[in-house]
C-alpha positions in Angstrom: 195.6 -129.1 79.8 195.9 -132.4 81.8 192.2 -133.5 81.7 188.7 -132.9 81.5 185.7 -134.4 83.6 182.1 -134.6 83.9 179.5 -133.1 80.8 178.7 -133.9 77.3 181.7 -136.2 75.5 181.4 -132.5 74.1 182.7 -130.5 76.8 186.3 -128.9 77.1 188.7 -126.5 78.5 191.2 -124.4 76.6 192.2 -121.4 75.9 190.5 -118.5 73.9 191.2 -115.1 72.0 187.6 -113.0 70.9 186.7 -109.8 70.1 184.6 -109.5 73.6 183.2 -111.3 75.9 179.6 -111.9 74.8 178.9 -115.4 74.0 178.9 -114.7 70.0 181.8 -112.7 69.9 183.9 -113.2 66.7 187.4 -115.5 67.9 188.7 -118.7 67.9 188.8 -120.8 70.6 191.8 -124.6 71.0 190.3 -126.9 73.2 190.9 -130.1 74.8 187.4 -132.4 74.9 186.1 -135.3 77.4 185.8 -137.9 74.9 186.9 -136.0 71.2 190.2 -134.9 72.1 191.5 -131.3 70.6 189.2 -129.2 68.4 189.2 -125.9 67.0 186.3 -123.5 67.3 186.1 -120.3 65.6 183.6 -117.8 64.6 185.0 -115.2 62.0 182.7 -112.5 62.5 180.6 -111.5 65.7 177.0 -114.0 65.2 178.1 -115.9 62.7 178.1 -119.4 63.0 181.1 -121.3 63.7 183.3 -123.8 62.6 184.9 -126.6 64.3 187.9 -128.5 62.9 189.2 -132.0 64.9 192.7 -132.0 66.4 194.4 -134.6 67.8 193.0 -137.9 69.2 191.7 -138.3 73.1 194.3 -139.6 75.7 196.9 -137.6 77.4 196.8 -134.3 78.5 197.6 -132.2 75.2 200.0 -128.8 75.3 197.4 -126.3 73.8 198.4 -122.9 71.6 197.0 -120.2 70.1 199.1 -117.2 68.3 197.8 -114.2 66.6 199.8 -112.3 64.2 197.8 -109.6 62.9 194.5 -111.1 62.1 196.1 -114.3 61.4 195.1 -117.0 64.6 196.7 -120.2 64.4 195.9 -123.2 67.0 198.8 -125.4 67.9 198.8 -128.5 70.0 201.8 -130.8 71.8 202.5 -133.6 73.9 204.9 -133.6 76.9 207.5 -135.3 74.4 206.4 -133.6 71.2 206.5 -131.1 69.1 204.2 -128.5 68.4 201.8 -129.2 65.6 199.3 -126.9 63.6 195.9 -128.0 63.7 194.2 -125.0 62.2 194.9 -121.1 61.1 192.2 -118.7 60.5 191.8 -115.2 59.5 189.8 -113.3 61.9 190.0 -109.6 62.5 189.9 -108.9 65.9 191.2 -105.1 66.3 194.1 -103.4 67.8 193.4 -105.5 71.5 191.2 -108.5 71.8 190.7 -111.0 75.2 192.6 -113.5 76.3 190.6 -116.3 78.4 190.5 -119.8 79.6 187.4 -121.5 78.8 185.4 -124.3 80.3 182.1 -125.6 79.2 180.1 -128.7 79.7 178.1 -128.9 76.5 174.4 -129.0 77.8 175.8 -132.4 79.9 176.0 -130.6 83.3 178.7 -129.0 85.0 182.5 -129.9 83.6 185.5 -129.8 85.3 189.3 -129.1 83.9 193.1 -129.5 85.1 194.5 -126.8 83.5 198.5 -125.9 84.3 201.2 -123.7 82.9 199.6 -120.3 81.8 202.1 -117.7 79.9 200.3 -114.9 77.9 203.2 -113.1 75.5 203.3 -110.0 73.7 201.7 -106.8 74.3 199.1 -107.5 77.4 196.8 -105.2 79.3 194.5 -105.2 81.7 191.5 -107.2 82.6 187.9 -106.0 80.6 
């Protein structure tokens, strides 16, 4: 994730695993944000509020992880030099498949923009639902 532009100091791009694709599907979501820099969103069940947890500061463009092992998700960020680094694990049961996504959302601030680069999915993968 090289940058975001445009919406709330709120909005961001990452990358996303959730039970579906309804907008209050249970998952967790690492982000990179216009002004905040990374953050964490999850939601443990499907409707229930979520939780947000601060990553790294704002500046360069960030590496962004996620990795599920079992029901275990666990967000990871990286600079170009760095190492990666946990920023948060959560247990979330998400069933035998779940979806994979990039996201993108301006926060209420209009429409948002994102440079995102580099893409690998690993592990058992499916089609598209």
């Amino acid at each position: 994730m090289s940058s975001v532009s445009g919406g709330a100091p709120w909005a961001s791009a990452g990358v996303s695993l959730r039970t579906d694709t309804t907008s209050d599907s249970a998952g967790l979501s690492c982000v990179l944000t216009r002004v905040h820099g990374v953050a964490v969103v999850g939601r443990a069940l499907d409707a229930a509020p979520t939780a947000l947890r601060s990553g790294g500061m704002s500046g360069a463009s960030r590496w962004l992880r996620l990795q599920r092992v079992g029901n275990q998700l666990t967000a990871f960020e990286r600079t170009d030099a760095g190492a990666w680094r946990e920023i948060d694990a959560r247990t979330i049961t998400l069933g035998a498949s779940c979806h994979v996504g990039l996201i993108i959302t301006g926060q209420g601030g209009g429409e948002a923009s994102a440079t995102i680069s580099d893409v690998t999915i690993t592990g058992a993968v499916g089609g598209a639902g």
